[in-house]
Structure formats: structure tokens, C-alpha cells
VEXFI-661231 format. One record per residue (C-alpha): residue number from 0; residue in three letters; x, y, z. Coordinates in Angstrom, 2 decimals, always signed. Example, Ala and Ser with C-alpha at 12.3 -4.5 7.8 and 13.67 -1.06 7.14 Angstrom:
{0 "ALA" {+12.30 -4.50 +7.80}},
{1 "SER" {+13.67 -1.06 +7.14}},
***
This chain:
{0 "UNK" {-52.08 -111.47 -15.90}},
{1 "UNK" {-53.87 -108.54 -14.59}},
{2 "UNK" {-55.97 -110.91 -12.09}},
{3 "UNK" {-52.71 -112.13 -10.85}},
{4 "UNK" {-51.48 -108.62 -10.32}},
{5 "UNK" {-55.15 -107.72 -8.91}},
{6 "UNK" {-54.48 -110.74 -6.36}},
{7 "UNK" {-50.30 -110.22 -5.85}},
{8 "UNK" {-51.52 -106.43 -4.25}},
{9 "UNK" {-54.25 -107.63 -2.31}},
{10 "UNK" {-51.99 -109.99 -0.45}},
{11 "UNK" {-49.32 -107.43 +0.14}},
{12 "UNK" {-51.65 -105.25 +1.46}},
{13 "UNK" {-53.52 -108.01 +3.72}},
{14 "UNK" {-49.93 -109.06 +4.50}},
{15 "UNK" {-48.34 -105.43 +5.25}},
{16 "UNK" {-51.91 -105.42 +7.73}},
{17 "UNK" {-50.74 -108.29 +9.52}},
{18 "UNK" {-47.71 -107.04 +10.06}},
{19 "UNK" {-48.51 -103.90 +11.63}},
{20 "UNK" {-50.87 -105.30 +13.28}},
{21 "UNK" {-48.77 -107.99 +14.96}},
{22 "UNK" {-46.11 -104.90 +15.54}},
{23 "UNK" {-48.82 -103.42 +17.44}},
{24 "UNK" {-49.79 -105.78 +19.37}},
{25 "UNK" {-46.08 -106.81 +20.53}},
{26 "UNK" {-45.71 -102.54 +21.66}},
{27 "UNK" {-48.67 -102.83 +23.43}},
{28 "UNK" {-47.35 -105.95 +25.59}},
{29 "UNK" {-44.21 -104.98 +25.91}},
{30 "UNK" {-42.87 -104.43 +29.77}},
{31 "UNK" {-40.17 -101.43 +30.18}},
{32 "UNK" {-37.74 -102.05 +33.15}},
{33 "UNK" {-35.34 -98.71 +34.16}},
{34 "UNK" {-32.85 -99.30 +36.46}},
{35 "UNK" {-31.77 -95.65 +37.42}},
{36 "UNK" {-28.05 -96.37 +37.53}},
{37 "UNK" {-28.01 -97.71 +34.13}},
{38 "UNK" {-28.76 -94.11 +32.76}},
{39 "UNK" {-25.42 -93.03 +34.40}},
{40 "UNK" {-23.71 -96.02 +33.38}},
{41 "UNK" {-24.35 -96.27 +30.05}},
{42 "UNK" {-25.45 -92.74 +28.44}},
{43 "UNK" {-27.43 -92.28 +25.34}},
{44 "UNK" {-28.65 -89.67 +23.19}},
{45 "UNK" {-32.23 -90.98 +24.16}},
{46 "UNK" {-31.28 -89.40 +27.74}},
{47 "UNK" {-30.42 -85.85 +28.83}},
{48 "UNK" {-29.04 -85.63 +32.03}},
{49 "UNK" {-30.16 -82.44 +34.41}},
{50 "UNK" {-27.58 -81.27 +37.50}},
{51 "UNK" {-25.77 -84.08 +38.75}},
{52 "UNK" {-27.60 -86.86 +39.88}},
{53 "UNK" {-25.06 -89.75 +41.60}},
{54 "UNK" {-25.20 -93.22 +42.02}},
{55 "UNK" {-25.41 -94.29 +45.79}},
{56 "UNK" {-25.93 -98.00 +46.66}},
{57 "UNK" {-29.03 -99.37 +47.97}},
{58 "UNK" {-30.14 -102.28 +49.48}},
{59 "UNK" {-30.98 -103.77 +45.91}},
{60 "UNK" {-28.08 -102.70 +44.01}},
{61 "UNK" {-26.82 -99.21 +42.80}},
{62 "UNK" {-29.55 -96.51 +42.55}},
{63 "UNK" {-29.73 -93.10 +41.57}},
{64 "UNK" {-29.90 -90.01 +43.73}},
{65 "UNK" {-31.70 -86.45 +43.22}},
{66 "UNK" {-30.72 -83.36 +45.24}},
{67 "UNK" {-34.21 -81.93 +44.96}},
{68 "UNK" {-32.69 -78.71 +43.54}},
{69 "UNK" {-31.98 -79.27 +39.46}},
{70 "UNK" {-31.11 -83.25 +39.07}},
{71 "UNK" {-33.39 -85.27 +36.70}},
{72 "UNK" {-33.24 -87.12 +33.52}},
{73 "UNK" {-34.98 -86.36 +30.64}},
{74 "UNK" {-36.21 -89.50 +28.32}},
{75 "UNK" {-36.86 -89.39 +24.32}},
{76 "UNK" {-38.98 -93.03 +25.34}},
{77 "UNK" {-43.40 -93.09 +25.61}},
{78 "UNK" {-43.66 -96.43 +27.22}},
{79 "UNK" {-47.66 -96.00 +27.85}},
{80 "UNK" {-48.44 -95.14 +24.03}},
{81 "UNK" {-51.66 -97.97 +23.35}},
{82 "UNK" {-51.87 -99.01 +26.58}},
{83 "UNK" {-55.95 -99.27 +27.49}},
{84 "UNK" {-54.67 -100.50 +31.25}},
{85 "UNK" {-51.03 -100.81 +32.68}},
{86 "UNK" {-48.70 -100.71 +35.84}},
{87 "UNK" {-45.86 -98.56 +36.88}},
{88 "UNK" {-43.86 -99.62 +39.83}},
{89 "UNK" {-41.06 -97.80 +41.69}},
{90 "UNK" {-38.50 -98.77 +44.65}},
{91 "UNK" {-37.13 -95.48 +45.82}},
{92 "UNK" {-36.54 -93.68 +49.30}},
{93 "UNK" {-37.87 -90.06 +49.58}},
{94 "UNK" {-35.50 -87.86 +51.70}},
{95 "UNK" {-35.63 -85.12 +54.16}},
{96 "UNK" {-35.72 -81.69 +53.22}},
{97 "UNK" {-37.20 -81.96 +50.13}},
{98 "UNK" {-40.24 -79.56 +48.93}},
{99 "UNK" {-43.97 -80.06 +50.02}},
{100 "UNK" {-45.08 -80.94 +46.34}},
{101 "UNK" {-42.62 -83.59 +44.52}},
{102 "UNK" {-42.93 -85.01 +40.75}},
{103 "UNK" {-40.81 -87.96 +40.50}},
{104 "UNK" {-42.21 -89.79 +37.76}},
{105 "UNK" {-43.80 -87.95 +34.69}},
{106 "UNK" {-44.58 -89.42 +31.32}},
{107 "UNK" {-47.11 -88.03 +28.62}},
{108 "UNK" {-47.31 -84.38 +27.35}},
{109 "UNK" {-46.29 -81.22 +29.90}},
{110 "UNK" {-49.96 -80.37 +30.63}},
{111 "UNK" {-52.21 -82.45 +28.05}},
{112 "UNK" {-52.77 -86.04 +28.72}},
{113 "UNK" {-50.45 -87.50 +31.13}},
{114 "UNK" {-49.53 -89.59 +34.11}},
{115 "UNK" {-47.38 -89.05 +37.11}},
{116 "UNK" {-45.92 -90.72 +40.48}},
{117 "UNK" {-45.56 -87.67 +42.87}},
{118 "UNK" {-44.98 -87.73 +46.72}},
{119 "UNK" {-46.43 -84.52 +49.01}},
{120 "UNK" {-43.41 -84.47 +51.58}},
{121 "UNK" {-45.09 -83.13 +55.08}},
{122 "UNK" {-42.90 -82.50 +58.11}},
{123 "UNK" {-40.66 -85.93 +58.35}},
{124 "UNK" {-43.34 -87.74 +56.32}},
{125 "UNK" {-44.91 -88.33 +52.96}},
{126 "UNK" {-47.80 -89.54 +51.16}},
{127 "UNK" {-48.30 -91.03 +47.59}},
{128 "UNK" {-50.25 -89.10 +45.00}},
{129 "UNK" {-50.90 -91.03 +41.89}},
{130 "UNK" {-52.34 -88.32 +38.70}},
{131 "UNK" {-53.77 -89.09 +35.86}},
{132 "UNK" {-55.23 -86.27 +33.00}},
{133 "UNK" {-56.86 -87.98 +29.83}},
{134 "UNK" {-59.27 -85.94 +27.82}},
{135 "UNK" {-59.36 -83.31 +29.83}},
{136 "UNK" {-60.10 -84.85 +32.50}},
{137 "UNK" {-57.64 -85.35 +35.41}},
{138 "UNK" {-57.26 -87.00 +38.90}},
{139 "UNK" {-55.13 -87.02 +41.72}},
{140 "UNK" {-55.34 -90.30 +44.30}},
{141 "UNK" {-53.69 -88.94 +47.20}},
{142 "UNK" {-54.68 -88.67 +50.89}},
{143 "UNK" {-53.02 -87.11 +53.47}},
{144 "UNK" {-54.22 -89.26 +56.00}},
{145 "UNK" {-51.90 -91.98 +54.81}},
{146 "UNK" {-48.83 -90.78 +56.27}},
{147 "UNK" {-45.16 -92.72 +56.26}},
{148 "UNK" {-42.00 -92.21 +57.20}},
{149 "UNK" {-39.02 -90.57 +54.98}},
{150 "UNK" {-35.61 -91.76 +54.96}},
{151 "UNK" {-36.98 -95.57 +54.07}},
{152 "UNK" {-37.29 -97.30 +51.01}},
{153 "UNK" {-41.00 -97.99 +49.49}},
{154 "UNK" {-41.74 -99.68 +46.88}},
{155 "UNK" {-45.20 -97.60 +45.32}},
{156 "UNK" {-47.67 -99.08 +42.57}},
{157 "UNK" {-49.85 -97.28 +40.19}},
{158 "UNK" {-52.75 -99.52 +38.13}},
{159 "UNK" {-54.44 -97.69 +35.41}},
{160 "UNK" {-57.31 -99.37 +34.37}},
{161 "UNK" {-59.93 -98.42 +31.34}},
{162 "UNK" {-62.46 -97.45 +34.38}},
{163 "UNK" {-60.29 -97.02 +37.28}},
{164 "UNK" {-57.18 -96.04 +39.24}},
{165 "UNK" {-55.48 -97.81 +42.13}},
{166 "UNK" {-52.25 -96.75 +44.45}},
{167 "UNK" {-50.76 -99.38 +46.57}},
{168 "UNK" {-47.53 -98.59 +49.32}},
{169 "UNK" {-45.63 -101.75 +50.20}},
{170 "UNK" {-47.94 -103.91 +48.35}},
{171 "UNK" {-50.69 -102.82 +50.49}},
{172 "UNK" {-53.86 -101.00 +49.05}},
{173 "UNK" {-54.25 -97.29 +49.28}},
{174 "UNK" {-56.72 -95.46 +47.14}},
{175 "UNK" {-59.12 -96.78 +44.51}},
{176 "UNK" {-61.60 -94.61 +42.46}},
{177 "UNK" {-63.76 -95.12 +39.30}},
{178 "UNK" {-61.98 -93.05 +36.75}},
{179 "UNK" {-62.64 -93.58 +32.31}},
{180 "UNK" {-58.66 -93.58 +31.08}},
{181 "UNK" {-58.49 -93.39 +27.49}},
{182 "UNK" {-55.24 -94.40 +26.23}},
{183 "UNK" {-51.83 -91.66 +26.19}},
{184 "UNK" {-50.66 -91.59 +22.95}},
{185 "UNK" {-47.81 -88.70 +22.95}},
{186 "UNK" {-44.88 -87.61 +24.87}},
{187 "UNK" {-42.05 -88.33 +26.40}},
{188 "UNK" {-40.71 -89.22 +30.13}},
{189 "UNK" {-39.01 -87.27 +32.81}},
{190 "UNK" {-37.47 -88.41 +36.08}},
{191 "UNK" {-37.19 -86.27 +39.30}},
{192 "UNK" {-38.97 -83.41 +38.60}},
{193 "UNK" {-42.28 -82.68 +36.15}},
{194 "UNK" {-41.55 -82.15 +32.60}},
{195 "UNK" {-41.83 -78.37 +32.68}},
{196 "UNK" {-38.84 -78.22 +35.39}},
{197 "UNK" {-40.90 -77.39 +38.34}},
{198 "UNK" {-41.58 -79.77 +41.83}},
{199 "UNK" {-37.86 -81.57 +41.54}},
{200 "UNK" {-37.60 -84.60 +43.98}},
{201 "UNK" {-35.31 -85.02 +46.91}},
{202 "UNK" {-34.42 -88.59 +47.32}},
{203 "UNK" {-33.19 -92.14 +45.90}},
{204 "UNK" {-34.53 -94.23 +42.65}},
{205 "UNK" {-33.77 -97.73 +42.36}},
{206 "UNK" {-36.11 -99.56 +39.41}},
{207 "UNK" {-38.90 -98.30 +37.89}},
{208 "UNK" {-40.97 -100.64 +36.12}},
{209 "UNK" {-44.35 -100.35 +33.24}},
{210 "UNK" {-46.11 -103.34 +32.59}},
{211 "UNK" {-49.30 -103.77 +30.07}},
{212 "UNK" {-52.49 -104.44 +32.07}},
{213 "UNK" {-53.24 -104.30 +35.77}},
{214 "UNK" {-51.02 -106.75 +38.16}},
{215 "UNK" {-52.28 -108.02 +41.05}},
{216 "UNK" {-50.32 -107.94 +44.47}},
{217 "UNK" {-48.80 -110.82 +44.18}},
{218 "UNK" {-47.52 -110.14 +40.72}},
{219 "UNK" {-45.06 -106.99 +42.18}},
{220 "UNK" {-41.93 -106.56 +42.85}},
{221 "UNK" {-40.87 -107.52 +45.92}},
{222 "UNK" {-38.65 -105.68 +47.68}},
***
């Protein structure tokens, strides 16, 4: 009897292993689509809403616009926890008359590790800043020699790698640098302005989207 119970608790734990194991595994895979109107559409008390961010139609459906001046949503969701590598893509048009330094994508802690799609808005133009801080270490990929034009829709791609980062406008390559990402394991997500309320965005979200590992161009979204 006391083997059998010896060998009955040594296959629930082996069992209970797998389990959380395979529950792992399936996070760690798992793609997260947000399509901005959808958080106006249907609200939850996963979402706080900020000012009053509208729906306005683009050319892929209904989006979401910011004012630049208090409109965001706030997220109770981690989608990067466990990821050693992933992908965040975003369709959105950056407006006129927005500030110079614009957060429109932040998810991690407020100022520990972290990652963030943010625009620098210069005269009637804009380029893409991709940041990164994990283990103390942090990195912006962002060049003001790559200008374009506001007032159009973009669709912008940040890979995260284990050793590198990438940023990629309109499916075409930007910036790549060496970088050692260690996985972000805490947090939450805000939209349209940086966690701590500061850098809001002026402009238009349609879909942001996460997927586990690094994509290749012709693995996008297409706009």
C-alpha cells in the first residue's frame, strides 16, 4: 500500500509538471491581436479609459483616435511575459500638432524593464523610435535621418530578439543593433501615452499586434 501511495504522488506531481509546463509553453506562443475600436466597443474592467478617445474610420475598418492632450487606455494585460524574442506591429497615422516626444505603445513596468513604440514628431514629419530597457540596460533605435510624412497611415514593426533589435516602416528595414534582451516578466500595457501619463500621442490606432518570435517581412501585416 504505501509503495502505491509512494508511486500515486509521484505521478501527480510528474503530471501537475506537465501541465504547467504545457500551460507555459501555450502563453509563450500565444499571438495577442488589439483592434483599438474594440476597447470602445466592448468595455471591460481589464481597460480604463483616459479623456475621450473616439472611433474614426480608417481605411481598414474603425480605429481609434487620441487628441494628444489626456486620451489613452490603460490595460490590466502583459502580453510579452516569457517571451525570449517577439513582434509588435501597429497600423496607425500620426497627426499634426502633436508634441516632439510621443509614447504610443508602452508595456512592462513605468521605468524598470520595459518596451515601447514611440514616434519623435519634427515639423510636419516623424520618425520611429523603438526602446527597449532589460536589466538595466536600455536602448532607443531611432534616427532622425529617417524622416516621413504625418497625416498618412504606417504600418511600424518592432523584432525583439535574445541578441538584437530591429525597426521596420512600411515593411521596409530601418535600424538594426546587437542588443542582449532578457525576457519582461511584469507589468501591464498602456496606449497613447507612457505609463506614468507623460508624452500622450496625437493621432489614429488601427491594430496592434504581438507575436512570439521574430517575423520576417513577408510574415506582416499588410496594409
Amino acid at each position: 500500500m504505501k509503495i502505491t501511495l509512494v508511486f500515486a504522488a509521484l505521478f501527480l506531481t510528474v503530471f501537475s509538471f506537465v501541465l504547467k509546463a504545457q500551460h507555459t509553453d501555450a502563453a509563450a506562443n500565444k499571438k495577442t491581436e488589439w483592434l483599438m475600436a474594440s476597447f470602445l466597443q466592448h468595455k471591460t474592467e481589464q481597460t480604463t479609459i483616459l479623456g475621450n478617445p473616439t472611433i474614426v474610420l480608417s481605411p481598414y475598418g474603425n480605429a481609434v483616435a487620441f487628441d494628444g492632450i489626456d486620451d489613452a487606455l490603460f490595460l490590466k494585460e502583459m502580453p510579452l511575459k516569457g517571451l525570449k524574442s517577439f513582434t509588435v506591429e501597429m497600423i496607425f497615422k500620426p497627426e499634426s500638432n502633436g508634441v516632439f516626444e510621443q509614447r504610443i505603445l508602452h508595456i512592462g513596468g513605468v521605468t524598470t524593464d520595459r518596451m515601447l513604440l514611440e514616434i519623435r514628431a519634427v515639423n510636419n514629419h516623424w520618425y520611429f523610435d523603438g526602446f527597449v530597457a532589460s536589466k538595466g540596460v536600455k536602448l532607443a533605435l531611432a534616427t532622425e535621418e529617417l524622416m516621413h510624412p504625418l497625416e498618412k497611415w504606417y504600418h511600424v514593426v518592432f523584432v525583439v530578439t535574445a541578441n538584437s533589435l530591429t525597426t521596420y516602416v512600411n515593411g521596409k528595414e530601418e535600424l538594426h543593433q546587437d542588443y542582449t534582451f532578457n525576457p519582461i516578466e511584469e507589468g501591464q500595457t498602456s496606449i497613447g501615452v507612457r505609463m506614468n501619463k507623460v508624452s500622450w500621442f496625437k493621432g489614429a490606432i488601427y491594430k496592434i499586434q504581438i507575436s512570439p518570435g521574430a517575423l520576417k517581412p513577408n510574415e506582416f501585416l499588410r496594409l
